[in-house]
Backbone as JSON, one array per atom type, in Angstrom:
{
  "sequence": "XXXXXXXXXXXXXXXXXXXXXXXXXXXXXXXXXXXXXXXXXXXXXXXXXXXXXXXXXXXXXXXXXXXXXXXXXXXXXXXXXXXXXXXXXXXXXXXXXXXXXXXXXXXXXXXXXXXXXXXXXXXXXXXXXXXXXXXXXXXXXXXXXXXXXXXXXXXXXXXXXXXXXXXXXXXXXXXXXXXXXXXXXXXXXXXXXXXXXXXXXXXXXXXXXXXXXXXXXXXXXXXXXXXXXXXXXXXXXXXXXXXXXXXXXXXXXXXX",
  "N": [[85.09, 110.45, 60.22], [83.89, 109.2, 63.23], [85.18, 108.47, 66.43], [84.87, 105.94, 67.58], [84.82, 104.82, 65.41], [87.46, 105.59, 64.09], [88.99, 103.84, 65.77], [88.03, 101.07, 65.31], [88.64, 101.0, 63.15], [91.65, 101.01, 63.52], [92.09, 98.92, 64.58], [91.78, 96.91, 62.94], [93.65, 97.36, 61.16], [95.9, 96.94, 62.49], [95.08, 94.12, 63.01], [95.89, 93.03, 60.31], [98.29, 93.66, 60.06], [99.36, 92.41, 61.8], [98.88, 89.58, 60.82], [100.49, 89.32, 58.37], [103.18, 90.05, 59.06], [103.55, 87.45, 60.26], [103.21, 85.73, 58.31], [105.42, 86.61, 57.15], [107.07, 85.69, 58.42], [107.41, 82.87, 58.68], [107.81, 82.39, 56.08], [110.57, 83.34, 56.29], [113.03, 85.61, 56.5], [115.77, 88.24, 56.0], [117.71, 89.97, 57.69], [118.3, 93.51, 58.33], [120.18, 96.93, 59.06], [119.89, 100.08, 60.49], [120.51, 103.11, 59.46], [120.91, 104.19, 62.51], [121.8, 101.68, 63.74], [119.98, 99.98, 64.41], [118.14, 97.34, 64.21], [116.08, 95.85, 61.17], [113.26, 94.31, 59.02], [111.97, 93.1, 56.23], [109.37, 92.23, 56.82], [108.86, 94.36, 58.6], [108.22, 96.63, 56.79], [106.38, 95.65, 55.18], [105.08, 95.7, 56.66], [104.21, 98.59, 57.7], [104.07, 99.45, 55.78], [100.99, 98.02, 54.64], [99.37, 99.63, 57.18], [100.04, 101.77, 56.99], [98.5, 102.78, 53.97], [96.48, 101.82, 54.72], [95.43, 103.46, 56.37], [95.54, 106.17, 55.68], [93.66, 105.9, 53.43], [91.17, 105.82, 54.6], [91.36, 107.51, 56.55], [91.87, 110.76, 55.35], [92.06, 112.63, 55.84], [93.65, 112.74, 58.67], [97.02, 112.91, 59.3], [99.94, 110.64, 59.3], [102.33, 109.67, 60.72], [105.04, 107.31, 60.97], [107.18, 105.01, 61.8], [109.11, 103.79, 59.78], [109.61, 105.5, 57.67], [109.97, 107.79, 59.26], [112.45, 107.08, 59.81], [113.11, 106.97, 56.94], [112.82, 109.7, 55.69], [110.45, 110.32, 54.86], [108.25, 111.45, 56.15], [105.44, 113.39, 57.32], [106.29, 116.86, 57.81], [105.35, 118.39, 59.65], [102.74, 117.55, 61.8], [100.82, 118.61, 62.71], [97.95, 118.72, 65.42], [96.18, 116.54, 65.73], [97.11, 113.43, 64.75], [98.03, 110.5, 63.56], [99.95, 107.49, 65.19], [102.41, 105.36, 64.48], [104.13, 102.03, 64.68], [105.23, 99.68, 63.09], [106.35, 97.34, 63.64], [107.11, 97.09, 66.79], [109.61, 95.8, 68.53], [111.54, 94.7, 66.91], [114.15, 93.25, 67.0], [113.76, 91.26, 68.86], [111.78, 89.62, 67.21], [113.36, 89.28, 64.97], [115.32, 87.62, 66.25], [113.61, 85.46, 66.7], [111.93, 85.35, 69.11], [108.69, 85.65, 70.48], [108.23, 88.24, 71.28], [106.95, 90.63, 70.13], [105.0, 93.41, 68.72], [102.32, 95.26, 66.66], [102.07, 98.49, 66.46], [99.3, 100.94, 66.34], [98.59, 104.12, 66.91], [96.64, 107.22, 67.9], [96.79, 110.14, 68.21], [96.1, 113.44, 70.07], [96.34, 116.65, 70.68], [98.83, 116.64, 71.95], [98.1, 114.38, 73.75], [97.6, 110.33, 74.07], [94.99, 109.1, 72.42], [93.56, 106.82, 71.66], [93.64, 103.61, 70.59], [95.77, 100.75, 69.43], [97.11, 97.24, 69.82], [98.7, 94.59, 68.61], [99.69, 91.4, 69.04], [101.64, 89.41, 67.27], [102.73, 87.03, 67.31], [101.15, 85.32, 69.26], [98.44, 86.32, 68.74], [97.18, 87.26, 70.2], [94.93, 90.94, 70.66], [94.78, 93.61, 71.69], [92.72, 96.71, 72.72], [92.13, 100.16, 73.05], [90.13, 103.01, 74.23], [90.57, 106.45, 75.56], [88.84, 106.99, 78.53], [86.6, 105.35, 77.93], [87.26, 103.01, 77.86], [88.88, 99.54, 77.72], [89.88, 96.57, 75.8], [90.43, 93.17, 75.49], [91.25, 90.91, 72.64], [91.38, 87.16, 72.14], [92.17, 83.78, 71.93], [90.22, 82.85, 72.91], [88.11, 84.71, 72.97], [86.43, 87.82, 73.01], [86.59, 90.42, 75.1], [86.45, 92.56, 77.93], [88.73, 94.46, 79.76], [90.79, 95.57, 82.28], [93.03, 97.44, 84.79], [94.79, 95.91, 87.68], [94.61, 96.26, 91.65], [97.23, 95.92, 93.72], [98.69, 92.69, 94.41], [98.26, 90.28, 97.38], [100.52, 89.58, 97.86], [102.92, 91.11, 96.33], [104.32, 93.13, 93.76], [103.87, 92.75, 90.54], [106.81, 92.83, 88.4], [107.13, 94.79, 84.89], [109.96, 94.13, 83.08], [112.52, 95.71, 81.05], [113.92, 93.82, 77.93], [115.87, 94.28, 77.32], [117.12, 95.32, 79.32], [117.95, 94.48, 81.68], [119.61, 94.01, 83.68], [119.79, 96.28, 84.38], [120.65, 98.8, 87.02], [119.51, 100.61, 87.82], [116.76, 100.23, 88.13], [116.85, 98.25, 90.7], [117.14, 100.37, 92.17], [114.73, 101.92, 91.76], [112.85, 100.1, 92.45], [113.49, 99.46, 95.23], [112.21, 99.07, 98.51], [109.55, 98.11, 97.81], [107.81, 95.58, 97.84], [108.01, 92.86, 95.66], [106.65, 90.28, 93.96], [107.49, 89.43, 91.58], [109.7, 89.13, 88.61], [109.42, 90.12, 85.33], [111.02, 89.7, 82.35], [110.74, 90.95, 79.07], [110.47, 91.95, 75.7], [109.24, 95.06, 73.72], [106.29, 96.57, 73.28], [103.98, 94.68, 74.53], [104.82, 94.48, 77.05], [103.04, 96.82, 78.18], [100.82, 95.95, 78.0], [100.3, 94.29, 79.6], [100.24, 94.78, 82.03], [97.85, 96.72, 81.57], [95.8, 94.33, 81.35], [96.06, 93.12, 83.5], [97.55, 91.59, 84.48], [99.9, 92.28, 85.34], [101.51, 95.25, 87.2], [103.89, 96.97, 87.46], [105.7, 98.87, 85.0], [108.37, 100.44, 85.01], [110.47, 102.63, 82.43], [113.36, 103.39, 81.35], [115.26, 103.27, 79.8], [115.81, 104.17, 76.21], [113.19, 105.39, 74.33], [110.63, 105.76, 71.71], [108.01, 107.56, 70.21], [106.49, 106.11, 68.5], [106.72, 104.4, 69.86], [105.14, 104.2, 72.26], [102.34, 105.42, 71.86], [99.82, 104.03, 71.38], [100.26, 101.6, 73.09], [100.02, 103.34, 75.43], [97.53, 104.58, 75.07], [95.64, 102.32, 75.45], [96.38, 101.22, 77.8], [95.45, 102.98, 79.84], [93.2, 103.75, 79.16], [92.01, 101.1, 80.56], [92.0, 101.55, 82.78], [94.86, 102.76, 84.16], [97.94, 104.36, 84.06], [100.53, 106.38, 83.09], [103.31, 108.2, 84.14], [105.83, 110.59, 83.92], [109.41, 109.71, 85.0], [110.58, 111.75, 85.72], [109.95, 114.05, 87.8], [107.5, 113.2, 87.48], [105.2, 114.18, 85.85], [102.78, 113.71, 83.05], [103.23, 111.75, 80.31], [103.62, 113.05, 77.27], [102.65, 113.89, 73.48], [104.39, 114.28, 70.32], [107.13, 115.59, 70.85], [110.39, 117.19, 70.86], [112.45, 115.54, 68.19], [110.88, 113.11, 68.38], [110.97, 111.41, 70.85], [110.91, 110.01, 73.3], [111.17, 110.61, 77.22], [112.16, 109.31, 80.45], [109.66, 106.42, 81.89], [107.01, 105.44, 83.99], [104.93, 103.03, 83.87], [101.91, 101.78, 85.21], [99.38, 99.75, 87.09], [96.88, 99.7, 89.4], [96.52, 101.39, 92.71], [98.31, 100.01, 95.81]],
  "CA": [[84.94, 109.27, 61.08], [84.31, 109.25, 64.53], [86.43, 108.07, 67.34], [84.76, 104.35, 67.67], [85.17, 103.98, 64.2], [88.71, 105.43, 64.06], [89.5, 102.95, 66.58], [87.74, 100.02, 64.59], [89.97, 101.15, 61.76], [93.11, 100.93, 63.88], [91.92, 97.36, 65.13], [91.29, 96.1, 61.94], [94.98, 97.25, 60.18], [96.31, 96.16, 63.12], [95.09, 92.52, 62.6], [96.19, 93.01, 59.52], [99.28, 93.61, 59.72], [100.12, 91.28, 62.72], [99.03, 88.08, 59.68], [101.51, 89.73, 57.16], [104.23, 90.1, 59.72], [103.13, 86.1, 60.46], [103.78, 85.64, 56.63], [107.34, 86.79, 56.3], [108.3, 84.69, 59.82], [106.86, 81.48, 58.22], [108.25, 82.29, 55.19], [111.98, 83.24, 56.52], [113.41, 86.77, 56.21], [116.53, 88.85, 56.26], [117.58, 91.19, 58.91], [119.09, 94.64, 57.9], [120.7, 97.3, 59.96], [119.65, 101.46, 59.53], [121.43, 104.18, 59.87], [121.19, 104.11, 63.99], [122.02, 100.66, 63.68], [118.85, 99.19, 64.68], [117.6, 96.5, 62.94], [114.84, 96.06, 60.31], [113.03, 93.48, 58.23], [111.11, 93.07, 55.21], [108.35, 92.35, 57.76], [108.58, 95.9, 59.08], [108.17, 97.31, 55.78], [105.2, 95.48, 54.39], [103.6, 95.72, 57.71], [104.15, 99.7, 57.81], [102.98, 100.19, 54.42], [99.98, 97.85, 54.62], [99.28, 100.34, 57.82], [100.06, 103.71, 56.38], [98.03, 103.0, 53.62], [94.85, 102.07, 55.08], [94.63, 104.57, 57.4], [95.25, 107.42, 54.56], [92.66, 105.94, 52.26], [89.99, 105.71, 55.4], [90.66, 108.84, 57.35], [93.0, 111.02, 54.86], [92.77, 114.26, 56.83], [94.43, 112.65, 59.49], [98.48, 112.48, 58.94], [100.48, 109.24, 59.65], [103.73, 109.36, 61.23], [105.24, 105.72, 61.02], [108.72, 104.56, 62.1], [110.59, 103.92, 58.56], [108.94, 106.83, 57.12], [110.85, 108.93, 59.73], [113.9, 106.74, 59.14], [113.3, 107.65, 54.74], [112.61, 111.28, 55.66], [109.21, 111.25, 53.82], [107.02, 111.7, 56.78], [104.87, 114.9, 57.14], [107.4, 117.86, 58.81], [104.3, 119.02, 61.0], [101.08, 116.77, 61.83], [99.36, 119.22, 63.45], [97.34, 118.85, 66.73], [95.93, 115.33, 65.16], [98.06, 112.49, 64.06], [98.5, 108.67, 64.06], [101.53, 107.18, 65.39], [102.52, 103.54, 63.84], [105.2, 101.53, 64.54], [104.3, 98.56, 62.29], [106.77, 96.09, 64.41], [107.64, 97.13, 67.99], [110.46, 94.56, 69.19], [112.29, 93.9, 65.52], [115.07, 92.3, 67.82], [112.71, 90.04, 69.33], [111.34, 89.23, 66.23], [114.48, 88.29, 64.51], [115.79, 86.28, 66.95], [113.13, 84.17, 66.83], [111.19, 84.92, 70.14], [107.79, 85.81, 70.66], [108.0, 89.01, 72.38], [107.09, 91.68, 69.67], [104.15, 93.57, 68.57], [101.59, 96.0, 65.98], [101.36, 99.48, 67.68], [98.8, 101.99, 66.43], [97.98, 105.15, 67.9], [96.01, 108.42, 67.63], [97.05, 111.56, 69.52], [95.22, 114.7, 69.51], [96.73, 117.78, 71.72], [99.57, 116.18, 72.62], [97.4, 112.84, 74.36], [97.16, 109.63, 73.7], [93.64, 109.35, 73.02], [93.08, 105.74, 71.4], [95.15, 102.92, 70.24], [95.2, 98.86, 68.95], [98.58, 96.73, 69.71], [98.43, 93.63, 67.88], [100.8, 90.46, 69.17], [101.19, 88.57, 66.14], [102.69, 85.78, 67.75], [100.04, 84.92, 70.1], [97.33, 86.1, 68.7], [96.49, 88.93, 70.89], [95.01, 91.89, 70.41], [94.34, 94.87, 72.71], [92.42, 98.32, 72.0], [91.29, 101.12, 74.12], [89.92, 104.58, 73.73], [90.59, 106.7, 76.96], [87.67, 107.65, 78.29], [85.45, 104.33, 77.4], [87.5, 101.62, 78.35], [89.82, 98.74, 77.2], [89.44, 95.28, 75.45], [91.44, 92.16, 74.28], [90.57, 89.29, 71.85], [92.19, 86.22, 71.61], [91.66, 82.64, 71.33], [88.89, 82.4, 73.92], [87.39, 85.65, 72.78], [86.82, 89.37, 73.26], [86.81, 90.44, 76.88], [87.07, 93.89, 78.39], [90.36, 94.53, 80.41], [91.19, 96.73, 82.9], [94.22, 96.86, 85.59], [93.92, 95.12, 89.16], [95.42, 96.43, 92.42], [98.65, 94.92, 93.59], [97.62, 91.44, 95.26], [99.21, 90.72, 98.53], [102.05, 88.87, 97.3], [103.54, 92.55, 95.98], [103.98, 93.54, 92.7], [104.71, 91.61, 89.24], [107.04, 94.08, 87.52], [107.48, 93.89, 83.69], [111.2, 94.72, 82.76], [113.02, 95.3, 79.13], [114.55, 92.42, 77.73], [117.57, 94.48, 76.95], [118.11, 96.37, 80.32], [117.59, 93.74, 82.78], [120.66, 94.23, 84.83], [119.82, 97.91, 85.03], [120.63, 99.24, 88.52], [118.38, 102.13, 87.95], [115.59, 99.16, 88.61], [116.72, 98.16, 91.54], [116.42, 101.83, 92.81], [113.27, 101.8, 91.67], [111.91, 98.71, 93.1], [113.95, 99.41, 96.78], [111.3, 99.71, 99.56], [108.66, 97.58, 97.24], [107.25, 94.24, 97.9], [107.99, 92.17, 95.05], [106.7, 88.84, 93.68], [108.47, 88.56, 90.36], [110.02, 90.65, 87.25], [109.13, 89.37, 83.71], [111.97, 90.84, 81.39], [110.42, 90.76, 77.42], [111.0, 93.11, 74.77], [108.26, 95.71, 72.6], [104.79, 97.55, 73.73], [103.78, 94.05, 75.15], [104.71, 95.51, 78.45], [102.25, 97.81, 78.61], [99.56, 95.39, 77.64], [100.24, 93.43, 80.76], [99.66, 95.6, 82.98], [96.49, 96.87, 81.17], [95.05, 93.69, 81.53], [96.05, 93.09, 85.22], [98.48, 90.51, 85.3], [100.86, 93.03, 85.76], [100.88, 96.15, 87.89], [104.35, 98.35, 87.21], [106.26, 99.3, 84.12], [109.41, 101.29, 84.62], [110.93, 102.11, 81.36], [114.58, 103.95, 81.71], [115.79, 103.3, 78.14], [115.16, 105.22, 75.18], [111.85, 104.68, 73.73], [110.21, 107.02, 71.13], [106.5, 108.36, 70.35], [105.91, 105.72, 67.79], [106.86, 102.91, 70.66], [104.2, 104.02, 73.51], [101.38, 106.05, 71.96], [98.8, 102.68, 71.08], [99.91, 101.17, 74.2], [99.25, 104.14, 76.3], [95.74, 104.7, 74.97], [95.18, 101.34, 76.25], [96.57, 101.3, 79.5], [94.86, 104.43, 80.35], [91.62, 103.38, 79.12], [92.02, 100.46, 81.11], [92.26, 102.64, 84.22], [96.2, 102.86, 84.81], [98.69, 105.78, 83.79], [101.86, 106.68, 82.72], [103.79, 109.1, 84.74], [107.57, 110.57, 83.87], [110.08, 109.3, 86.12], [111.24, 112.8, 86.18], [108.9, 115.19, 87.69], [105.86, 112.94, 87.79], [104.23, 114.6, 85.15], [102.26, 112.61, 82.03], [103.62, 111.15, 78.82], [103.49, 113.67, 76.08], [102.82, 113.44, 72.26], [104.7, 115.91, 69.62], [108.22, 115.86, 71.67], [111.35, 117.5, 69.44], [113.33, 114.15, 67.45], [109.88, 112.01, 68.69], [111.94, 110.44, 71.66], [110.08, 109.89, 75.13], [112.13, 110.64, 78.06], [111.67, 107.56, 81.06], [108.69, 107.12, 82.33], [106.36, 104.12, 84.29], [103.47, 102.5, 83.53], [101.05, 101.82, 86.91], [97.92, 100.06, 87.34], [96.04, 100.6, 90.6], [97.6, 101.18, 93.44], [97.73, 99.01, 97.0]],
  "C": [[84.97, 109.69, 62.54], [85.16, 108.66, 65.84], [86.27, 106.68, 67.14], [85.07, 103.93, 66.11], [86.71, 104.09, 63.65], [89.28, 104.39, 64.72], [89.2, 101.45, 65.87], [88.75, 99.75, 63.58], [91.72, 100.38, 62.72], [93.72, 99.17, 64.72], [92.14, 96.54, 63.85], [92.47, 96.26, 60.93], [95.9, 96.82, 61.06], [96.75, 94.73, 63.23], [95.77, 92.31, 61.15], [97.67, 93.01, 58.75], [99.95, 92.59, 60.87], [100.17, 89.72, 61.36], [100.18, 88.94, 58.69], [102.75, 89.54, 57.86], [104.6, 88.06, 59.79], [103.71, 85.48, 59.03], [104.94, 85.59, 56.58], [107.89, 85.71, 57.13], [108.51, 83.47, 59.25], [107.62, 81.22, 56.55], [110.11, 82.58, 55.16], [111.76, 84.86, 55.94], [114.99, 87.26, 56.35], [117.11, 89.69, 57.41], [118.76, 92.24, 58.2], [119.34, 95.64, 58.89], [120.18, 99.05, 59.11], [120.42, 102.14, 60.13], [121.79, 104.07, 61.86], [121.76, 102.64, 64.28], [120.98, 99.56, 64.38], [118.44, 98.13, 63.94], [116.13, 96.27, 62.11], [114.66, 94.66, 59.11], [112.12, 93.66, 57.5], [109.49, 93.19, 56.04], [107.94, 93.85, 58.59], [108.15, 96.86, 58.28], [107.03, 97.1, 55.39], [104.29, 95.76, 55.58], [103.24, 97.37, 57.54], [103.3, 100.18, 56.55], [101.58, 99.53, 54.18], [98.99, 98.77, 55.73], [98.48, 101.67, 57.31], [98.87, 103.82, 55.43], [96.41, 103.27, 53.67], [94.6, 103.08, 55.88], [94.96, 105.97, 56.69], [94.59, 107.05, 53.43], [91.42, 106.2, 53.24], [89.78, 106.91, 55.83], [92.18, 109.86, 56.81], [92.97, 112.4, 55.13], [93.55, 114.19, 57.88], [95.95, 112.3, 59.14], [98.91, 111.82, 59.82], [101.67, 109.56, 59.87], [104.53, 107.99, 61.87], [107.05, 105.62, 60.83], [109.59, 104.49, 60.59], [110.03, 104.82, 58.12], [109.69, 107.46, 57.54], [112.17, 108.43, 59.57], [114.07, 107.25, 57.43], [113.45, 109.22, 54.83], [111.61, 111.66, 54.94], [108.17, 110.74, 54.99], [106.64, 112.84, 56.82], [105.87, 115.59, 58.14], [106.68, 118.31, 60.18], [103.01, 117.99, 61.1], [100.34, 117.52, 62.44], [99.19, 118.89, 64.96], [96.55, 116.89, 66.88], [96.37, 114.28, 64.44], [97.67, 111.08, 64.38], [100.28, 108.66, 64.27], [101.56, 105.75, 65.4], [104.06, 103.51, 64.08], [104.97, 99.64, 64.44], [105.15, 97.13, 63.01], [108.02, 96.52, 65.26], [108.3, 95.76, 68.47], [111.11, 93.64, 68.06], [113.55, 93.07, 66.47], [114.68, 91.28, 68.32], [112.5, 88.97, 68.27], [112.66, 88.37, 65.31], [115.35, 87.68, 65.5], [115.12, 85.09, 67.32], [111.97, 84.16, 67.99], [109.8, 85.83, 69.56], [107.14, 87.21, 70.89], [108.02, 90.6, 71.15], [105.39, 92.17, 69.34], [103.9, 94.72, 67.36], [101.27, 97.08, 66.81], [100.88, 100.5, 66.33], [97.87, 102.91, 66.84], [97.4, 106.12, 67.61], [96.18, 109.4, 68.53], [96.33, 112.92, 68.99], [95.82, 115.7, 70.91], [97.5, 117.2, 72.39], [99.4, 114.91, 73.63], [97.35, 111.53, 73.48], [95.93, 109.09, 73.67], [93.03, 107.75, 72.53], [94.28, 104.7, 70.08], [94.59, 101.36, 70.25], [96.7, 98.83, 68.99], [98.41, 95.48, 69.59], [99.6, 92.7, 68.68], [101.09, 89.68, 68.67], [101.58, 86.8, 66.21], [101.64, 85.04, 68.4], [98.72, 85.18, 69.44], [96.05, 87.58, 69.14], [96.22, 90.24, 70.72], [94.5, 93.06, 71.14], [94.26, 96.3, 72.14], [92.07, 99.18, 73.12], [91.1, 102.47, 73.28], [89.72, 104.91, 75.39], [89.36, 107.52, 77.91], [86.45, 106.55, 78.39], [86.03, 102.95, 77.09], [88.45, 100.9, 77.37], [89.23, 97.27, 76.88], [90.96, 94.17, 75.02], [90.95, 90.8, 73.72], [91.52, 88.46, 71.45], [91.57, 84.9, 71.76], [89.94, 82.19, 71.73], [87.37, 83.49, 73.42], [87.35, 86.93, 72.88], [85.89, 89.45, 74.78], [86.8, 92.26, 77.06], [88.37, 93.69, 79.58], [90.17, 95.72, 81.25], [92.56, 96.4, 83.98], [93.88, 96.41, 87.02], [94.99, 95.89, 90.16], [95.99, 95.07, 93.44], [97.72, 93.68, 94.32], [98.89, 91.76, 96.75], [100.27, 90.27, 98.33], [103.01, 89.96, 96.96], [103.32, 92.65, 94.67], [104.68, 92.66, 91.45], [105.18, 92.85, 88.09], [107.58, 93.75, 86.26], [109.06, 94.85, 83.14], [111.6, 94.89, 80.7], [113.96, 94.4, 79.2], [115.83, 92.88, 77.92], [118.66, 95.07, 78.0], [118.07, 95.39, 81.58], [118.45, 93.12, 84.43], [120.74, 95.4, 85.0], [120.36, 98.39, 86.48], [119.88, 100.0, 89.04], [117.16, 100.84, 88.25], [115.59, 98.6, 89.63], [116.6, 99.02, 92.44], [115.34, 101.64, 92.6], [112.32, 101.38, 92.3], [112.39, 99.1, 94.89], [112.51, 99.96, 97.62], [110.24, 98.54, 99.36], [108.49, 96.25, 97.51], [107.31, 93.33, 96.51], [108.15, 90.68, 94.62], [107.47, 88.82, 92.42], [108.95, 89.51, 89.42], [110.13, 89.58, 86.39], [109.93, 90.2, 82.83], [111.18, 90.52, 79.95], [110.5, 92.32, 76.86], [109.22, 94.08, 74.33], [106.79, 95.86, 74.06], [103.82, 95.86, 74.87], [103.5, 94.26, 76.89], [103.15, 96.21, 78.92], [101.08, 97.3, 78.73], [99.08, 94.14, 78.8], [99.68, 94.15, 81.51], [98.17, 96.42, 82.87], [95.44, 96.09, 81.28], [95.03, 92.69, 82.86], [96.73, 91.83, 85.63], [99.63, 90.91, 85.41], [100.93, 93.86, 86.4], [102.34, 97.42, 87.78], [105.41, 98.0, 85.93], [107.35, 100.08, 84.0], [110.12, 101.26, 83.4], [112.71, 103.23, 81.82], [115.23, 104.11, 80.34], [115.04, 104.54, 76.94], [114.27, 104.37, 74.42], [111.55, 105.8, 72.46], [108.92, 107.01, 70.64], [106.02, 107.0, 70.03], [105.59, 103.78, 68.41], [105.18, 102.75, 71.79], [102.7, 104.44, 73.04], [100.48, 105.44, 71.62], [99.01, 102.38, 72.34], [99.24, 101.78, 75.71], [98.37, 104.29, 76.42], [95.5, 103.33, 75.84], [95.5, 101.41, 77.33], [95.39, 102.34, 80.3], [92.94, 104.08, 80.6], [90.96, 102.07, 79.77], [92.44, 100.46, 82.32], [93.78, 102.68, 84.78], [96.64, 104.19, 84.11], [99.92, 105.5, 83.44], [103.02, 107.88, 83.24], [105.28, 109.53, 84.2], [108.1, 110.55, 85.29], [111.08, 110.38, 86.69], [110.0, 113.91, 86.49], [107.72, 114.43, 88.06], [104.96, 113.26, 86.92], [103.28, 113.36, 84.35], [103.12, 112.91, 80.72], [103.25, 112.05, 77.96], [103.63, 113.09, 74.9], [103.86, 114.66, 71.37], [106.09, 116.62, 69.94], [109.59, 116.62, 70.43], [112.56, 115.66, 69.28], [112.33, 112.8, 68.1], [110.47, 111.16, 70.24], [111.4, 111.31, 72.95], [111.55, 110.01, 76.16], [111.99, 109.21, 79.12], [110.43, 107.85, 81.63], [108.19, 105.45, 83.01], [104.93, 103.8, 84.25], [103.06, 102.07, 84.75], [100.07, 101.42, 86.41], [97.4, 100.68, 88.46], [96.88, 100.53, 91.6], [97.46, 100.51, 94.65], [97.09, 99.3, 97.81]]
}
């Protein structure tokens, strides 16, 4: 398969698993706790395995590395240079509490890049893809659209926070100097999808995140002309890290 059609694929289990996730909500669920003490629902499970599977019956040279998988211990030990990275429901906290603010991330990395990616919002509706390189899209009620990010307006900047850190202090470092119109705190890959489609413009993340959180939303951002920088160094977002776990880093569209 080639890239546009890997990417079709990753749109299309995407949607697929955002209605299943839709399923369990409507239908009521459990919430369970794993070893780290994170939480997890039936909804994370059927979504991951409706996931995993399609994308190792479609493109089964490529190996899948998917969030409870690495919680079971039966994901592949090495993926190589070429992988997917799924995390079948970014913002399970969100999700079981009822709000809105979670999402479908999958990704494709090749040499340590995020090179293309679909993040589903199963509440809303929304769905955003990119391949980096050839641009960004999102479809929702109105339709499918291309996306890209906007530089700041004059008002300053609309920065999107985590739900869970939102009295950080490390954020008001951050922000000191900066012109800002507003901070939107919500949980899961959402984030990233703001700012990809330009009603957002910065992303600091500070918390612990890990591969299977950013590498869908990154492709998009990217391919929707913004970046991802570490907040140490400056460098870019790596794939392939040791225990999968991103260090901090900020998401940017254009700049003023």
């Amino acid at each position: 398969m080639d890239d546009d059609a890997l990417l079709a694929l990753a749109v299309r289990l995407a949607d697929q698993a955002a209605a299943a996730i839709n399923a369990v909500r409507a239908a009521g669920f459990a919430v369970e706790r794993k070893t780290d003490r994170t939480p997890v629902t039936e909804a994370d499970r059927i979504a991951e395995a409706l996931i995993v599977e399609g994308l190792r019956t479609a493109a089964p040279a490529i190996p899948v590395i998917a969030e409870e998988e690495i919680e079971a211990g039966t994901a592949p030990a090495d993926p190589g240079h070429r992988f997917w990275l799924v995390d079948p429901l970014d913002g399970t906290r969100e999700f079981a509490a009822g709000r809105d603010n979670f999402t479908v991330n999958v990704g494709l990395v090749e040499d340590g890049r995020a090179v293309l990616g679909a993040v589903a919002i199963p509440a809303t509706g929304e769905v955003f893809w990119g391949r980096v390189g050839a641009g960004a899209f999102k479809r929702d009620a109105t339709g499918t659209r291309p996306i890209a990010v906007r530089a700041v307006p004059a008002e300053g900047v609309t920065v999107m926070g985590s739900k869970h850190y939102h009295d950080d202090p490390r954020l008001d470092r951050f922000l000191a100097g900066r012109k800002v119109a507003r901070i939107v705190n919500i949980g899961s890959a959402e984030k990233f999808c703001r700012v990809a489609e330009g009603s957002a413009d910065l992303y600091p993340r500070f918390g612990r995140t890990m591969e299977w959180d950013s590498a869908a939303p990154q492709a998009v951002l990217e391919a929707a002309g913004g970046r991802i920088r570490l907040l140490e160094g400056g460098g870019p977002l790596t794939y392939r890290k040791p225990r999968w776990e991103n260090p901090g880093f900020v998401c940017e569209g254009r700049p003023a």
